[in-house]
N, C-alpha and C positions, 0 to 999 in steps of 0.2 A: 729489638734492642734499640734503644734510645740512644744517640751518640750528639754530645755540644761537640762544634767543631769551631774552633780560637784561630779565626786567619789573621793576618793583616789588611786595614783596610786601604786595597792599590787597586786601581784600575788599567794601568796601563800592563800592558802585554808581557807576560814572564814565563818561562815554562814551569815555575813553583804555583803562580796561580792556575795558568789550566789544568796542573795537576790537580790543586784541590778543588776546582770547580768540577771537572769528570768524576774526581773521583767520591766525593759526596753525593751527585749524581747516580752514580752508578751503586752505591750503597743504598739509595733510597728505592731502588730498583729492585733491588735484592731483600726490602722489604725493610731495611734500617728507618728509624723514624731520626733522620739527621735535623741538627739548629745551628747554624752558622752566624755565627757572630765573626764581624770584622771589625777589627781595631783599628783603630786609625791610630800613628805615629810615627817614629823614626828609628823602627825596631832593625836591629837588636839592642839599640842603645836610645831607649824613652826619654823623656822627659815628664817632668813630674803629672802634666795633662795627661799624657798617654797614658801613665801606670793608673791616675785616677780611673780613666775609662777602661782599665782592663781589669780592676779591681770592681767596681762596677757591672759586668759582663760577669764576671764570676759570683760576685755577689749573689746573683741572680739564680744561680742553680741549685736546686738543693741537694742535700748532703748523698751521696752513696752514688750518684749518678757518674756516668764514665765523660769524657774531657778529653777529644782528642786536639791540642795546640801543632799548630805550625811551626818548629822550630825557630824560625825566623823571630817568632814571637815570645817564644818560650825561653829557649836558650839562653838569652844574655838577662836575664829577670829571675834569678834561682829560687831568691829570696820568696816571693811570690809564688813560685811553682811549690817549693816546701813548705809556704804555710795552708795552700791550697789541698797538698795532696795529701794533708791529716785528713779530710772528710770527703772528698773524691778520689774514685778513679783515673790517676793520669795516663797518657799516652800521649808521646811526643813525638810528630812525623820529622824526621829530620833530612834535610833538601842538601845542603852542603854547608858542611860544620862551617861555623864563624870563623876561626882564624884563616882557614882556608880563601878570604875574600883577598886579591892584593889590593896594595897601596897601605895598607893597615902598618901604622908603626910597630918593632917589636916588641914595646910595652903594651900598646892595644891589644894588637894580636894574644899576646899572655892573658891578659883580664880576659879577654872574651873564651879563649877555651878554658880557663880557671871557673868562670862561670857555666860554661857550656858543661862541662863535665859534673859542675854540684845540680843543674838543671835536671838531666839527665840521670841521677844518682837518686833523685826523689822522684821519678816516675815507675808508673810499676810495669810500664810497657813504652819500649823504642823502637820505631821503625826505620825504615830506611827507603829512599828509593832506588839504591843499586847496589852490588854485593861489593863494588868498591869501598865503600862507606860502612856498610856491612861489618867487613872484616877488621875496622881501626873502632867498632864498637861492640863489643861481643854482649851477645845473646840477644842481638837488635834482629828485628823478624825485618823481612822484605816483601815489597811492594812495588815494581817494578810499571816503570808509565808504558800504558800503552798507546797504540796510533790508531788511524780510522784507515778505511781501504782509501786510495786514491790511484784515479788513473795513471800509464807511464805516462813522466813527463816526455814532451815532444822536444824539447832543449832549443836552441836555434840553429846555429851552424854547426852544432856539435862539439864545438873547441871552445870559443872565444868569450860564453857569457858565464858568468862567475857569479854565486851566490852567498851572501856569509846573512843568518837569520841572526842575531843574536843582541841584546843591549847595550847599549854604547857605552862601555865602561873597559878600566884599564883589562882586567882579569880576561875579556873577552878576544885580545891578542889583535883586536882590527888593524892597529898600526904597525902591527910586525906583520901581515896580509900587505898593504899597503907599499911598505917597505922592498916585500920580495917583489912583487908583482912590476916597479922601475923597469922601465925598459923593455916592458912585454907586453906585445899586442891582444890585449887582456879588457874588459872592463868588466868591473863587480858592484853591484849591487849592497849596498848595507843597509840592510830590515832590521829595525828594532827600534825602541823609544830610548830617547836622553837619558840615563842616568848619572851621566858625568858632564857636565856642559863644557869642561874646559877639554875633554878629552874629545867631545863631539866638534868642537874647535879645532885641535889638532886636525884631524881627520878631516874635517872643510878642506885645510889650509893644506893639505896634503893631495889633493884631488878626487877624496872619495866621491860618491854617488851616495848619498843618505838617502834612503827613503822616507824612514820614520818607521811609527811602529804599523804595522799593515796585519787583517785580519782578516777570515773569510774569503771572500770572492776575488780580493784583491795580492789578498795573501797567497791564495791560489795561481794564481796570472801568473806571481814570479816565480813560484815553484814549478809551473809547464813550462817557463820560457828560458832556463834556468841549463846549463849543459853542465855545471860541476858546482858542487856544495862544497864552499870550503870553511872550517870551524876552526879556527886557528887557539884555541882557549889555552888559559895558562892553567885554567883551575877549572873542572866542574864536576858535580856527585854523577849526575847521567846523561845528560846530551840530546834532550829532545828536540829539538830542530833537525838533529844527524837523523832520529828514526822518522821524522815526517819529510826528510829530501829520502830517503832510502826507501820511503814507503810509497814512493813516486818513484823507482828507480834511477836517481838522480847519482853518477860514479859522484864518493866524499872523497875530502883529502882532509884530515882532522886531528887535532889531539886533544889528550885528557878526556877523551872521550870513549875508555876501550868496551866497558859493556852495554854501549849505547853501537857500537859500528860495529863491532864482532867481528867477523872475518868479509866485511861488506863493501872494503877500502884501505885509504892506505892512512897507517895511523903513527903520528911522527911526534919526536919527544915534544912536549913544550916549550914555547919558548925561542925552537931552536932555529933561527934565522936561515942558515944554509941546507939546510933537510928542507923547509919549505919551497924555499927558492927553485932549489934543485928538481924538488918534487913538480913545481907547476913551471920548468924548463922542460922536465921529460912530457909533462901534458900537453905542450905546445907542438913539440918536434916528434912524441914517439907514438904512433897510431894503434900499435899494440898496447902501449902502456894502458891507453883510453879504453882499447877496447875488455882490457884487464880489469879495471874500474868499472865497468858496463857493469859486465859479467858478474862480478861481486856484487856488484849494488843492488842486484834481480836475483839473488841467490839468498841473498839477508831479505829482501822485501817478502820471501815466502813467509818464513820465520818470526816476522815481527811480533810482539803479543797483542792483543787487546786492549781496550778499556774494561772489555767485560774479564777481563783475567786481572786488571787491574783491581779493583773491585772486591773481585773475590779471596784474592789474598789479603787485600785489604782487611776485608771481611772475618778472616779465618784469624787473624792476628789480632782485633777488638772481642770477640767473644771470647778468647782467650780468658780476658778478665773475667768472665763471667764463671770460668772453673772454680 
């Protein structure tokens, strides 16, 4: 089976791109003959370059052929997706619906799920990557990211080194991490690339340790050196950073992230300034708490799924069309 795959074209570090980078991979594996085309723009909201280039890209395929789009890409362009999906097969992987982004005004916010929804209403197949997401789009099939083996992390002192993997942007809760952490003999690490400059700013001006966005060998370093992953998010569909600390057995303290942590950690509303704080006071002083966090965190690491399971639902949800 033939499948175009419509990403955006980014290169910096996201867990929406490794997913579709594995999981094209992993399709190709399985014997898909995958074409990836990446767009370049400022998706989900183009400008007129971009749509030429993704008009363009489409242009390109001929008629009956299946079309799996990136949501990111897809979503806030309906217009395009409905005049597209009279002579192909759509399928739209969807990462975490557009309104879902913060910072978005309530008017934005409205346009973009008004469009996300006619996006999504002209494809003949929606995925999802977790059953969170799942369940707010019915008859959306799932594909769940998987992780790779990784040794236990060695942590340092056990207590004191703090991990948050994620991009620097409001949604992703650093400055409320920041906030609780005042006053606690704590230091943590922020991995991830700029997406927000003024918010990467904050976070300077506040005392973080930025690393930037880290991959590989080095990405590795601070995931063994690493004694607690904390994911403080206001928003996310799945949470892969949680499953690659957890697949290290690395104790999380997380939110918005409930089918990514499972019962692996301790998982606290969003947002909620005093649950955190509290949370990473008992990590300091209570040595059962910690080792409560252990335990869980090596208890989900058995559990994790694949890329190759990844893949294969993938897999099982694109020949679908082919009934």
């Amino acid at each position: 089976m033939r499948v175009h795959w419509v990403v955006p074209d980014d290169e910096l570090p996201s867990g929406g791109n490794v997913y579709d980078r594995r999981a094209a991979t992993g399709l190709a594996e399985l014997g898909f003959e995958v074409r990836v085309s990446a767009v370049a723009g400022a998706w989900p909201q183009p400008d007129r370059a971009a749509l030429d280039r993704l008009g363009h890209a489409l242009g390109g395929i001929a008629d009956g052929e299946v079309v799996l789009f990136d949501g990111i890409v897809a979503c806030g362009v309906p217009d395009v997706i409905a005049a597209h999906a009279r002579r192909l097969r759509v399928a739209i992987l969807v990462h975490l619906p557009l309104a879902d982004e913060t910072g978005l005004s309530a008017r934005t916010a409205a346009l973009l799920d008004a469009a996300e929804q006619r996006a999504l209403s002209a494809a003949e197949l929606v995925i999802t990557t977790s059953p969170q997401t799942a369940r707010r789009l019915p008859g959306a099939r799932i594909a769940i990211p998987g992780t790779d083996p990784a040794p236990v992390a060695t942590g340092t002192d056990g207590v004191s080194r703090l991990l948050c993997v994620a991009a620097l942007m409001p949604r992703k809760g650093q400055e409320l991490l920041l906030r609780a952490l005042d006053d606690m003999p704590l230091t943590c690490e922020f991995v991830g690339p700029e997406r927000d400059s003024g918010y990467a700013r904050v976070l300077r001006e506040r005392g973080g340790v930025l690393r930037g966005p880290l991959t590989g060998a080095e990405l590795d370093e601070v995931y063994a050196s690493a004694d607690l992953l904390v994911q403080p998010s206001l928003a996310e569909t799945y949470g892969m950073a949680v499953t690659e600390g957890l697949a290290r057995g690395i104790p999380v303290i997380a939110s918005a992230v409930p089918d990514a942590l499972g019962d692996g950690g301790l998982l606290l509303p969003p947002g909620d300034l005093d649950a955190l704080t509290a949370a990473l006071r008992d990590w300091v002083a209570d040595p059962a708490f910690r080792e409560r966090l252990r335990a869980a965190a090596l208890r989900r690491r058995a559990e994790l799924p694949t890329w190759d399971a990844t893949a294969r639902q993938l897999a099982a949800a694109l020949t679908s069309l082919e009934a």
